[in-house]
C-alpha positions in Angstrom: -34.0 31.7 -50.9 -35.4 30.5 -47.4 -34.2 27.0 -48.0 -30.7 28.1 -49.2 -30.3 30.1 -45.9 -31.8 27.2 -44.0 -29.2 25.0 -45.5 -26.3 27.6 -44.8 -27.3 27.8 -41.4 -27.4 24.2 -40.7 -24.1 23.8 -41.9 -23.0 26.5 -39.7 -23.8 25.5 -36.6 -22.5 21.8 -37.4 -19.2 23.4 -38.1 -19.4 25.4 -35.1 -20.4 21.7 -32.9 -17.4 20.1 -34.6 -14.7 23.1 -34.2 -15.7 23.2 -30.6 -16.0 19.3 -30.3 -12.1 19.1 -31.3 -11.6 22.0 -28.9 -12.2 19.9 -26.1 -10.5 17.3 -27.2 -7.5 19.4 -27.9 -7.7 20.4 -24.2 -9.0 17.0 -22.8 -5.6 15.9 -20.1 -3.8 12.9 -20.8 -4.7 9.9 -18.7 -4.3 6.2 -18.4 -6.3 4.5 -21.3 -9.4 3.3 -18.9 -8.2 -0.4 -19.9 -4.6 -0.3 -19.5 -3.4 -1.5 -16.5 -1.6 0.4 -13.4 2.1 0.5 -14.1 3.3 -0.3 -10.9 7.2 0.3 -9.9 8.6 -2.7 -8.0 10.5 -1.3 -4.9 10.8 2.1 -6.9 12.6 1.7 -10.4 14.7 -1.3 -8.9 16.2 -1.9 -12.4 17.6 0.9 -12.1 18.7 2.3 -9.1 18.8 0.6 -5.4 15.5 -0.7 -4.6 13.3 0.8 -2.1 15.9 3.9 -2.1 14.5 7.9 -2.6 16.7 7.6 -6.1 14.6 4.3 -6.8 11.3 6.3 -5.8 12.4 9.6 -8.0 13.2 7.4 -10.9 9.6 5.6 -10.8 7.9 9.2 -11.0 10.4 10.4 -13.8 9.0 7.4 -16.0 5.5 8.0 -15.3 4.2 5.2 -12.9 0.5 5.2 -11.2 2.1 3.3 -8.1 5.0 3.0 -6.7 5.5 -0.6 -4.4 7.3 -0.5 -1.2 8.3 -2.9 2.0 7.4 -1.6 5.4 8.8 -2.8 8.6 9.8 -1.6 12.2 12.8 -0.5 13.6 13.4 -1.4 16.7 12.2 1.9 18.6 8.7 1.1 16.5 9.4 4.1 13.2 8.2 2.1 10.2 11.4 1.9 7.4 11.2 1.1 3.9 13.4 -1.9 3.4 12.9 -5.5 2.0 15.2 -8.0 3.7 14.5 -8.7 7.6 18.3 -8.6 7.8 20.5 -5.8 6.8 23.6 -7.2 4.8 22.3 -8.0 1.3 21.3 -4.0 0.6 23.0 -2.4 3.0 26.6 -2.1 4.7 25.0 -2.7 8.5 24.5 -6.3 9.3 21.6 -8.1 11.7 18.3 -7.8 11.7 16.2 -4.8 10.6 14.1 -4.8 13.8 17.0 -4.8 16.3 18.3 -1.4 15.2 16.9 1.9 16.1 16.2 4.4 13.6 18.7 6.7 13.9 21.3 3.6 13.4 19.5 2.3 10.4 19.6 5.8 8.7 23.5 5.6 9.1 23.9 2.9 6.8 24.8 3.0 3.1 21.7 1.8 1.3 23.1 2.3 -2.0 26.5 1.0 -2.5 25.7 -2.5 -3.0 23.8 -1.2 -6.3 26.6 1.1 -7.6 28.9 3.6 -6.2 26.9 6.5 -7.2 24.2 5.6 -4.7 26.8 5.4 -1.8 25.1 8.4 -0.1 21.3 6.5 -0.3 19.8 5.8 3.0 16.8 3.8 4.9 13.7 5.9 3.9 11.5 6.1 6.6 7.7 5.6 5.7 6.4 9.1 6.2 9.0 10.6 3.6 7.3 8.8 1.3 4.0 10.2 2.0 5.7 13.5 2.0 7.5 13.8 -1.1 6.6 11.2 -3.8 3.1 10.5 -2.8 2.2 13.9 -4.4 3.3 12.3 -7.6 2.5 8.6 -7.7 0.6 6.3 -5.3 2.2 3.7 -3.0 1.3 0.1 -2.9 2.3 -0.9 0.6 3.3 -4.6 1.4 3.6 -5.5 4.9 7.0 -7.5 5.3 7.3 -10.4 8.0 3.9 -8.6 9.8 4.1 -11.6 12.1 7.8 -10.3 13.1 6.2 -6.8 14.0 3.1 -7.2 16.6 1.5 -4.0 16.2 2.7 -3.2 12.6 -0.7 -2.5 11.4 -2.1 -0.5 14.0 0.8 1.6 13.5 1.0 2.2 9.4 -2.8 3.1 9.7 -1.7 5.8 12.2 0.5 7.1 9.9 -2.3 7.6 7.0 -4.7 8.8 9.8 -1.9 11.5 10.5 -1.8 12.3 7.1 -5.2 12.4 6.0 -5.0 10.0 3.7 -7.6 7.5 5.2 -10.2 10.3 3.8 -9.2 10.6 0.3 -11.9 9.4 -2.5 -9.4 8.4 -4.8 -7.2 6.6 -3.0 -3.9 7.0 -3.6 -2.7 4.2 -0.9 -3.1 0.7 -1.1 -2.0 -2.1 1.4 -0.7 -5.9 0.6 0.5 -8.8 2.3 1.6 -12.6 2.1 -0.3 -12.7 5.3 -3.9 -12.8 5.3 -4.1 -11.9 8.9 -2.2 -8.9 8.7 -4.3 -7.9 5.7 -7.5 -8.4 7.6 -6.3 -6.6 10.6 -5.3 -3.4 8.9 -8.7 -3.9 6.2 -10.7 -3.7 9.4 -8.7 -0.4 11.0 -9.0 1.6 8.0 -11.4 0.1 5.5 -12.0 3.0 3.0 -8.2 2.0 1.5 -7.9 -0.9 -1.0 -6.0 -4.1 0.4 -5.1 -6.7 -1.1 -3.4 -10.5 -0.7 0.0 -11.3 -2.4 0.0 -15.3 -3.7 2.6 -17.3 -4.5 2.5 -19.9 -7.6 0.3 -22.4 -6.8 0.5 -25.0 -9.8 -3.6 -26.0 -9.4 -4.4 -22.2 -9.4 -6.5 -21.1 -7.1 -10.2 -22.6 -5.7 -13.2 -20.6 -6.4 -13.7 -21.2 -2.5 -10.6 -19.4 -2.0 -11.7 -16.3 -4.2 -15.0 -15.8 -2.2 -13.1 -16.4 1.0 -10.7 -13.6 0.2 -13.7 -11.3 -1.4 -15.1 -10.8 1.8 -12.2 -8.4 2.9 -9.7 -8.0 0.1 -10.4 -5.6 -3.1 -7.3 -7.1 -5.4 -5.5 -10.1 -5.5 -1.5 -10.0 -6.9 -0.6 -13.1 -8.3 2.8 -14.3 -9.8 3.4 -13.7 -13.1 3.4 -17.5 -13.9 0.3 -18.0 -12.4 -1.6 -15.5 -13.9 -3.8 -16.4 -17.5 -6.7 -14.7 -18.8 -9.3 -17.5 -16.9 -8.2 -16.4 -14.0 -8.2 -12.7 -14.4 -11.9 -13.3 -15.3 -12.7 -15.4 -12.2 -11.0 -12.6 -9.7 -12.9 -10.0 -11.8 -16.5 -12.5 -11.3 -15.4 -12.2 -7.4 -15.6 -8.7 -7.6 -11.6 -8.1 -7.0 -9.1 -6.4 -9.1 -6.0 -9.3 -10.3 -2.8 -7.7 -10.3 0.5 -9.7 -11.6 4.3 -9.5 -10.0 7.0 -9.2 -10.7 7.0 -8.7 -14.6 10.5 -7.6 -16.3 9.9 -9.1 -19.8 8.2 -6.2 -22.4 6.5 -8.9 -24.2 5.2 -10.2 -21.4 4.0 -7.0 -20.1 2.6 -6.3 -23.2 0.8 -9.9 -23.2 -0.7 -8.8 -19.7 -1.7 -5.2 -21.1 -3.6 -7.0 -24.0 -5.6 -9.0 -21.3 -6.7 -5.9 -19.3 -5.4 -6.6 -15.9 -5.7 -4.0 -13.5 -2.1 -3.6 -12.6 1.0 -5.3 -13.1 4.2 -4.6 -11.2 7.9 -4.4 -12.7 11.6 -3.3 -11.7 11.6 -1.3 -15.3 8.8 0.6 -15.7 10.3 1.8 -19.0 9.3 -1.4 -20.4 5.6 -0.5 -20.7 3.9 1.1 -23.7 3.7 5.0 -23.2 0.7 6.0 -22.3 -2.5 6.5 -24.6 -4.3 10.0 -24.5 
């Protein structure tokens, strides 16, 4: 009799263990599979609504992005606007260049017309609305357009985050990119607690071992073209100690291809185009 209620007890309390196990599971929140890399919206949703416009930034959040990418540059009274072009004409109905305007001109432009007419009423975002009323929802990847244009342009985006806050956060929810490796340095060394990175072109030889190590000593990713990026590669970033992220991807079986190799982030107009999320 002892053994037959040893036995029933046992088996009790290894039900109880797996009814509670599945519990937590149950209640475990949904997250991004720990391989599966950052879906990144390029300029917002840019596939589907005018790039680097609040609609462009709203539709990114709707379809579940970790980051949103944006392009940063000064107006002419020094406010930091979220536009791509150093000229006006191609995304807007103004015409010049960006940093000859003052901010209160810039926000008077139709930003949203040259996509379709039901963005006629889109505007220049300036930076901080961003911080304000997406970041809540997705991260920002931040590249510095033209820095070179825009003496001072580092010193005054890290003020911004300072304002803000954000330069404290543990999980970052900021990161900062640029063609120029200057610019990246400059702004790594004013606030080094947030991620940068360095944008590359295709280069058809790759890139040097000597180059990785070079840009180790300050940058946490690198964000290579698409065509540029192969599984060797990923692996020699990642034996650098850097993250490899891959722009700008708009095919789903080449997004697909890049989730399969684990990269750490790859960036896209249509972020509808990756897999949904595991849980």
């Amino acid at each position: 009799m002892k053994l037959v209620f040893l036995i029933s007890m046992c088996s009790l309390i290894v039900l109880i263990l797996f009814i509670a196990g599945k519990g937590r599971e149950t209640n475990r929140k949904p997250g991004r599979h720990p391989h599966a890399p950052l879906k990144i919206a390029h300029r917002g949703a840019a596939g589907h609504c005018p790039e680097n416009t609040m609609s462009a930034f709203k539709k990114a959040v709707e379809l579940g992005v970790d980051f949103i990418e944006i392009d940063v540059q000064l107006s002419r009274d020094g406010r930091l606007v979220v536009i791509h072009d150093t000229t006006l004409e191609r995304t807007t109905d103004g015409s010049g260049n960006v940093r000859d305007h003052d901010f209160c001109d810039l926000r008077k432009l139709d930003a949203g017309s040259w996509f379709h007419s039901d963005f006629k009423d889109e505007k220049i975002p300036a930076f901080e609305e961003l911080l304000e009323q997406i970041l809540p929802h997705a991260g920002i990847l931040i590249e510095l357009k033209h820095p070179s244009l825009y003496p001072g342009i580092e010193k005054r985006l890290a003020f911004e985050i300072v304002k803000h806050n954000l330069h404290l956060e543990k999980d970052p929810r900021l990161m900062v990119q640029s063609f120029d490796i200057a610019a990246v340095k400059r702004f790594q060394s004013l606030i080094p607690s947030l991620p940068a990175g360095v944008l590359i072109k295709h280069h058809p030889m790759g890139i040097s071992n000597k180059k990785l190590n070079e840009l180790s000593s300050f940058a946490q990713f690198v964000n290579l073209k698409q065509t540029m990026m192969t599984l060797k590669l990923k692996k020699k970033i990642h034996a650098h100690g850097m993250k490899a992220f891959t722009w700008t991807v708009n095919n789903q079986k080449k997004i697909q291809r890049f989730e399969l190799m684990k990269l750490d982030g790859v960036t896209t107009d249509y972020p509808d185009l990756f897999r949904k999320k595991r849980r």
